[in-house]
TIVO-2410 file (N, C-alpha, C; in nm, 3 decimals):
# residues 96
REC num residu      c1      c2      c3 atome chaine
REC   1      X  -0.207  -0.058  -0.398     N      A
REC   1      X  -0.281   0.041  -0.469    CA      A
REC   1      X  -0.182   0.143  -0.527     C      A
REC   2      X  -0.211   0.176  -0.653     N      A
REC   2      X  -0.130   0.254  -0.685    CA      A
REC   2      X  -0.171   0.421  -0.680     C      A
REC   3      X  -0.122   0.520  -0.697     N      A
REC   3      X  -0.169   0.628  -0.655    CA      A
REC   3      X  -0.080   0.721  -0.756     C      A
REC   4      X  -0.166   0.858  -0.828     N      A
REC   4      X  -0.109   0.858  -0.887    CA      A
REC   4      X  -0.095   1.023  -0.894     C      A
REC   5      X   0.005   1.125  -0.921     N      A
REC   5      X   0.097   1.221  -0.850    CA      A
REC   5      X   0.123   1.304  -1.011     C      A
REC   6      X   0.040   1.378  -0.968     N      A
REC   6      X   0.101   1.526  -1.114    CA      A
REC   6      X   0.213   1.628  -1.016     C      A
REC   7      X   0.326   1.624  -1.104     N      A
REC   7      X   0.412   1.752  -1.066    CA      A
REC   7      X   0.469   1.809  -1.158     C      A
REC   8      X   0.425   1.900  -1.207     N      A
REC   8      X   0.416   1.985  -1.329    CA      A
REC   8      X   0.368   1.912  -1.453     C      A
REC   9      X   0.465   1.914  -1.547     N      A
REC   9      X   0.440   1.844  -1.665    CA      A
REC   9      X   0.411   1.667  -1.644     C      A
REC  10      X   0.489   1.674  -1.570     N      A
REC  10      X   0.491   1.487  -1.528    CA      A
REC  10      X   0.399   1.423  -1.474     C      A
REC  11      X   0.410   1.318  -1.455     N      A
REC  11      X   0.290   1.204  -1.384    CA      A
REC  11      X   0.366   1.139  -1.324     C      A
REC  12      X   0.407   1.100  -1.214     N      A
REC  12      X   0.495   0.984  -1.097    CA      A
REC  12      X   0.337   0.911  -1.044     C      A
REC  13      X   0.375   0.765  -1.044     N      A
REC  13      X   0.306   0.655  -1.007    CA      A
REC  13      X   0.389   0.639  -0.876     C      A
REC  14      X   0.308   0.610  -0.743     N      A
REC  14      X   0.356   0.568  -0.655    CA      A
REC  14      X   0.300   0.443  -0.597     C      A
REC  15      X   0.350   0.336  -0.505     N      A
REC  15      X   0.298   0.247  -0.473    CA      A
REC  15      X   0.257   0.321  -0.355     C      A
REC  16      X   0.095   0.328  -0.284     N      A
REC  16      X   0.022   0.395  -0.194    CA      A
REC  16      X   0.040   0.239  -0.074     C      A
REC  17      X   0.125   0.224  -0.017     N      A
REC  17      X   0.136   0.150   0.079    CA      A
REC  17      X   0.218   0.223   0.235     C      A
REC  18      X   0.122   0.249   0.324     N      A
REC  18      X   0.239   0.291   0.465    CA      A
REC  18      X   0.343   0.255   0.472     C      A
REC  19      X   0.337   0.081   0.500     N      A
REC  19      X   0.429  -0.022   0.531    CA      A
REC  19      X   0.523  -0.018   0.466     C      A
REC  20      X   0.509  -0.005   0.281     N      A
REC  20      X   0.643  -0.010   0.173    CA      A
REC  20      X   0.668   0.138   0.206     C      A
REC  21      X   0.577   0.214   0.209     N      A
REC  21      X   0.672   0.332   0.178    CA      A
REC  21      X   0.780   0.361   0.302     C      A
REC  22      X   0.744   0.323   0.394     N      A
REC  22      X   0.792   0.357   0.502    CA      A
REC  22      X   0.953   0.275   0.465     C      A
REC  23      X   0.957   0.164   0.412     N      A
REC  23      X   1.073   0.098   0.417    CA      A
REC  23      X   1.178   0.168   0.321     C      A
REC  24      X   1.103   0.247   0.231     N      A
REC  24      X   1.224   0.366   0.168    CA      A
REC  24      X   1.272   0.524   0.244     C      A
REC  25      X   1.224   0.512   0.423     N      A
REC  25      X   1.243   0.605   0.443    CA      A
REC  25      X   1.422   0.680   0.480     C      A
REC  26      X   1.480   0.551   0.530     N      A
REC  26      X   1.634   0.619   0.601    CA      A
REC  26      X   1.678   0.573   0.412     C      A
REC  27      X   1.667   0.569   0.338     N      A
REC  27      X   1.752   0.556   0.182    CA      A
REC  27      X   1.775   0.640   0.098     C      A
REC  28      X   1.922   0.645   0.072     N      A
REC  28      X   1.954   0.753   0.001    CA      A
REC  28      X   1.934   0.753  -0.144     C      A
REC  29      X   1.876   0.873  -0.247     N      A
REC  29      X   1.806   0.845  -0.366    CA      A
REC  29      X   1.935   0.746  -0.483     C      A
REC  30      X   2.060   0.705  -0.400     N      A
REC  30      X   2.139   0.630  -0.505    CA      A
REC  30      X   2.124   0.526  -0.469     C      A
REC  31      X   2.031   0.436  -0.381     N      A
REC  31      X   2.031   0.337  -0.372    CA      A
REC  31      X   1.929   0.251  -0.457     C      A
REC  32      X   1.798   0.337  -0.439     N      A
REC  32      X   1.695   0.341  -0.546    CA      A
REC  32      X   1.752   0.345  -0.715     C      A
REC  33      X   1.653   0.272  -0.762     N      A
REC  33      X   1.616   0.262  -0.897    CA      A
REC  33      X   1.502   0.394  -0.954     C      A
REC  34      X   1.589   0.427  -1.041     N      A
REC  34      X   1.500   0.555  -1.118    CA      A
REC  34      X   1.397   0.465  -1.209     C      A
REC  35      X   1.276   0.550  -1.142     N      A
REC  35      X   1.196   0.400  -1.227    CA      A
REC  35      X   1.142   0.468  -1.408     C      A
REC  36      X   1.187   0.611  -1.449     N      A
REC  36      X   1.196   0.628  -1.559    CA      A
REC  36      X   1.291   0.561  -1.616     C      A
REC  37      X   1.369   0.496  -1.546     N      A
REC  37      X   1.485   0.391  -1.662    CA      A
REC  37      X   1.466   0.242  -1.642     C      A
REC  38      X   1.403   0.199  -1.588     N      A
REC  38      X   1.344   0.077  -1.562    CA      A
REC  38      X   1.245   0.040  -1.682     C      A
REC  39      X   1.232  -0.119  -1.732     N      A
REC  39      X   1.152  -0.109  -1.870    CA      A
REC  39      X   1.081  -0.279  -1.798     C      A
REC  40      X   0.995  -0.309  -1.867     N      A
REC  40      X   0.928  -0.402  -1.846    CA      A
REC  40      X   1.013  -0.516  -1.854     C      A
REC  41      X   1.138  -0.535  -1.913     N      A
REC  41      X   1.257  -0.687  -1.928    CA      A
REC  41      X   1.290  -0.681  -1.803     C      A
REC  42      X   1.285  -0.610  -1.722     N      A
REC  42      X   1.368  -0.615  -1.611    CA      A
REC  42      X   1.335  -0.679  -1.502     C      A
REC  43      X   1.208  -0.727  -1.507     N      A
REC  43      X   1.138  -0.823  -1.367    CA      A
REC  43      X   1.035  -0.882  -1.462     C      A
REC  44      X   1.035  -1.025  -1.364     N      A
REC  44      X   0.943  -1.151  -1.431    CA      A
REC  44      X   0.859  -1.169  -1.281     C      A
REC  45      X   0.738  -1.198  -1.346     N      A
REC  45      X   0.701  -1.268  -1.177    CA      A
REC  45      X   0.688  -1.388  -1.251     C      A
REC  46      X   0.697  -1.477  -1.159     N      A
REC  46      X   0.712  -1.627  -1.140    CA      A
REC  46      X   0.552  -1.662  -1.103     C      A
REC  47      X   0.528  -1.779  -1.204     N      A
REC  47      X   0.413  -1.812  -1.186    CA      A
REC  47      X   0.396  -1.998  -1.073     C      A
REC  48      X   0.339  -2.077  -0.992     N      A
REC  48      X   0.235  -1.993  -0.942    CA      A
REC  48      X   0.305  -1.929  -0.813     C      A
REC  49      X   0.398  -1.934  -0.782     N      A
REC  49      X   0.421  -1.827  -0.670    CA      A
REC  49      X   0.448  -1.704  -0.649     C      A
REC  50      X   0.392  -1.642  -0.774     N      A
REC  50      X   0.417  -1.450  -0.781    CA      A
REC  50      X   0.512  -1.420  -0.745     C      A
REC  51      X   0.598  -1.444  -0.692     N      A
REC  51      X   0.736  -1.417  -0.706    CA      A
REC  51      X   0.769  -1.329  -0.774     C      A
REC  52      X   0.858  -1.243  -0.749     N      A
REC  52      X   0.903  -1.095  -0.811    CA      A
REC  52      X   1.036  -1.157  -0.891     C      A
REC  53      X   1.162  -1.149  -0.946     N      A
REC  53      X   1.235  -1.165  -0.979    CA      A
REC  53      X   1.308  -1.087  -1.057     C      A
REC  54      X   1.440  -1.038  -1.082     N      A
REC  54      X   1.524  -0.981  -1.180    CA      A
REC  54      X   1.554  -1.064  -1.321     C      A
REC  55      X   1.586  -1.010  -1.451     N      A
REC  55      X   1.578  -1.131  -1.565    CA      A
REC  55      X   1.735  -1.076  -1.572     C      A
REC  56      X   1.738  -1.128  -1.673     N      A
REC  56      X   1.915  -1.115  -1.733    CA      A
REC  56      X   1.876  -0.989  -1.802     C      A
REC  57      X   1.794  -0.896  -1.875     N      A
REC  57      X   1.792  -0.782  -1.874    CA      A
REC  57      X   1.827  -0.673  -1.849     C      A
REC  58      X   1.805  -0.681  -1.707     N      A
REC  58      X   1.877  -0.549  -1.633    CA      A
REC  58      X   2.027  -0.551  -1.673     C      A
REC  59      X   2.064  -0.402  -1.676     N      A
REC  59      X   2.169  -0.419  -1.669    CA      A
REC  59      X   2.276  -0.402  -1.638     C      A
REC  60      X   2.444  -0.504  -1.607     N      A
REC  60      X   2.498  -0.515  -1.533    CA      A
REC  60      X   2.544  -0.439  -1.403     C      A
REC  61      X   2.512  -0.334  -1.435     N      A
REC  61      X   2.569  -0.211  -1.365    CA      A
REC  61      X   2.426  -0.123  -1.245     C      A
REC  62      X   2.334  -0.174  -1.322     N      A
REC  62      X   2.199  -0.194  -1.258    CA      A
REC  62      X   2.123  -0.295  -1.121     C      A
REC  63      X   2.228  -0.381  -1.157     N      A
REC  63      X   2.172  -0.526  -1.136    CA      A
REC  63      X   2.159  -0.539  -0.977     C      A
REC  64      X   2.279  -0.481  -0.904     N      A
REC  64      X   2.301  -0.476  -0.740    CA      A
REC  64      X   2.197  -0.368  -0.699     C      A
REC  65      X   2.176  -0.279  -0.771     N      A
REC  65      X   2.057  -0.188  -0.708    CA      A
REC  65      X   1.950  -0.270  -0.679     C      A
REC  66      X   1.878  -0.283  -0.817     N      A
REC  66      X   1.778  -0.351  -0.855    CA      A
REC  66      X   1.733  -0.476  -0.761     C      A
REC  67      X   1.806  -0.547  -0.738     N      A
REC  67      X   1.798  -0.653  -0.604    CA      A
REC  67      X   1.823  -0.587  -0.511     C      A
REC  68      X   1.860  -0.506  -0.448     N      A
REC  68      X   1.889  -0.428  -0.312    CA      A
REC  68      X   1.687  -0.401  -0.283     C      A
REC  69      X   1.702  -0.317  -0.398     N      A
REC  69      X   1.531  -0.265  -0.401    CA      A
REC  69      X   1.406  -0.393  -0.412     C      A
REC  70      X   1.421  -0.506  -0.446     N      A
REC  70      X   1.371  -0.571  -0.461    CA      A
REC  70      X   1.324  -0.635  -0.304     C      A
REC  71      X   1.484  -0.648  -0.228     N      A
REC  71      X   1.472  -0.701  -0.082    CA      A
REC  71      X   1.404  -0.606   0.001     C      A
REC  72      X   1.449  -0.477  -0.060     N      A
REC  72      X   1.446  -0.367   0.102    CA      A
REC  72      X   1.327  -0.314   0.109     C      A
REC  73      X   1.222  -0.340  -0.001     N      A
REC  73      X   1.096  -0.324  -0.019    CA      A
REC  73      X   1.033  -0.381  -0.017     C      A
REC  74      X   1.061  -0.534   0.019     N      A
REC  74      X   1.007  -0.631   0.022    CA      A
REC  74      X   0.905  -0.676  -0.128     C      A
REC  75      X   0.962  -0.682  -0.238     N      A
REC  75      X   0.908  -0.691  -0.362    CA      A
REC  75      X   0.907  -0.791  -0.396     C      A
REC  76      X   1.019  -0.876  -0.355     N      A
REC  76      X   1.029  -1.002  -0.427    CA      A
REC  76      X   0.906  -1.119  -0.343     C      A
REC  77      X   0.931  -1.143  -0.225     N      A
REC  77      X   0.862  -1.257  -0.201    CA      A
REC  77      X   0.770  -1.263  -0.027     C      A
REC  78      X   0.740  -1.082  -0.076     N      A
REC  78      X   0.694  -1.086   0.092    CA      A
REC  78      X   0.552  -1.152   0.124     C      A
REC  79      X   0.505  -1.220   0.170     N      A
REC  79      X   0.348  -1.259   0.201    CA      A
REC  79      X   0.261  -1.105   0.192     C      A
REC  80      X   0.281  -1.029   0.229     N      A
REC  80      X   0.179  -0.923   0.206    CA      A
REC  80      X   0.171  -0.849   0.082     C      A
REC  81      X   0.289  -0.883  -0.013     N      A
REC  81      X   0.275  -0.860  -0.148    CA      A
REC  81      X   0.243  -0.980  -0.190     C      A
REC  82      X   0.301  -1.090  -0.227     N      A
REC  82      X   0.191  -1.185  -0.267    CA      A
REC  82      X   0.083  -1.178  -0.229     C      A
REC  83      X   0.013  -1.186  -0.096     N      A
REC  83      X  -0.125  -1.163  -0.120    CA      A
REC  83      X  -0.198  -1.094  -0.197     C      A
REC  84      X  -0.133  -0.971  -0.192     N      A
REC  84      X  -0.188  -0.891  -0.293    CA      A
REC  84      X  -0.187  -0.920  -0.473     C      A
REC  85      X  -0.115  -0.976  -0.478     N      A
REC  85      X  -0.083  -1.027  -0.597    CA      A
REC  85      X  -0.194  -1.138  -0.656     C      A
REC  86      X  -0.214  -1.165  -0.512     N      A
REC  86      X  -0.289  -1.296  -0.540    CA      A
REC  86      X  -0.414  -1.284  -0.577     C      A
REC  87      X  -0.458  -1.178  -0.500     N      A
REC  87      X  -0.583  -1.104  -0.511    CA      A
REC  87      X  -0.623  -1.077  -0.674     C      A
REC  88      X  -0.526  -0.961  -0.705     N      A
REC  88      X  -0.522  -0.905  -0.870    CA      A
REC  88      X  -0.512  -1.035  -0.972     C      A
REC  89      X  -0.441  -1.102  -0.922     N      A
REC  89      X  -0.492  -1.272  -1.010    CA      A
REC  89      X  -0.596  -1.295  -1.058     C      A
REC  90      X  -0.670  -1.300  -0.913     N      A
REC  90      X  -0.791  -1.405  -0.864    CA      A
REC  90      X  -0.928  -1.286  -1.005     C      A
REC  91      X  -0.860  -1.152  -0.969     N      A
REC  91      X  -0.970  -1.046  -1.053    CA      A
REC  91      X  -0.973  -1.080  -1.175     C      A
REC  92      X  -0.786  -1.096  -1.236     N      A
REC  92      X  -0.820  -1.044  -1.366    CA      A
REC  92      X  -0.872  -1.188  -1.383     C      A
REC  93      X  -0.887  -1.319  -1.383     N      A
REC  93      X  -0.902  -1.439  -1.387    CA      A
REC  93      X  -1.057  -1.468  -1.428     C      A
REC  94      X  -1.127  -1.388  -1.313     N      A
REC  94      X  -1.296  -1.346  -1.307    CA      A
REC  94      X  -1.347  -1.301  -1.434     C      A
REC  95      X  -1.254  -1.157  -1.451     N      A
REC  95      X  -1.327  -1.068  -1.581    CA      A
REC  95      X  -1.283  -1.174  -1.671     C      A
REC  96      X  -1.230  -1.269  -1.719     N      A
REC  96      X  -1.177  -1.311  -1.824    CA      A
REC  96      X  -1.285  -1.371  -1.902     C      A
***
């Protein structure tokens, strides 16, 4: 679920999860990805296993974060994000 955060002028989107958030708690903000510089080239999910993935996009200097965050958040290929994934599938699939 996403959840979503006015602080002043701005709008920050957060992912509303205990479990993930909790896994960014001992991390220092240089390990993270600023997700105002992050653009949609930069992750593919993989179809049918939702799979998260990095593209050749990111870039180079980006690239070790970006997978750091991918693992340590469990983004790429955790069962409790796929499920969820699977779920938002199964929806938009319905309305279609």
């Amino acid at each position: 679920m996403l959840a979503k955060l006015a602080a002043g002028s701005a709008t920050n989107y957060r992912f509303a999860s205990g479990w993930l958030n909790s896994s960014k708690q001992s991390l220092k903000s240089t390990q993270l990805i600023d997700p105002f510089e992050v653009t949609n080239e930069w992750f593919e999910l993989l179809l049918p296993s939702l799979q998260l993935v990095l593209t050749d996009r990111v870039p180079p200097a980006d690239r070790p974060r970006a997978q750091f965050v991918l693992e340590r958040l469990h983004l790429d290929h955790d069962e409790r994000i796929v499920r969820q994934r699977r779920e938002w599938l199964r929806m938009y699939e319905e309305a279609s």
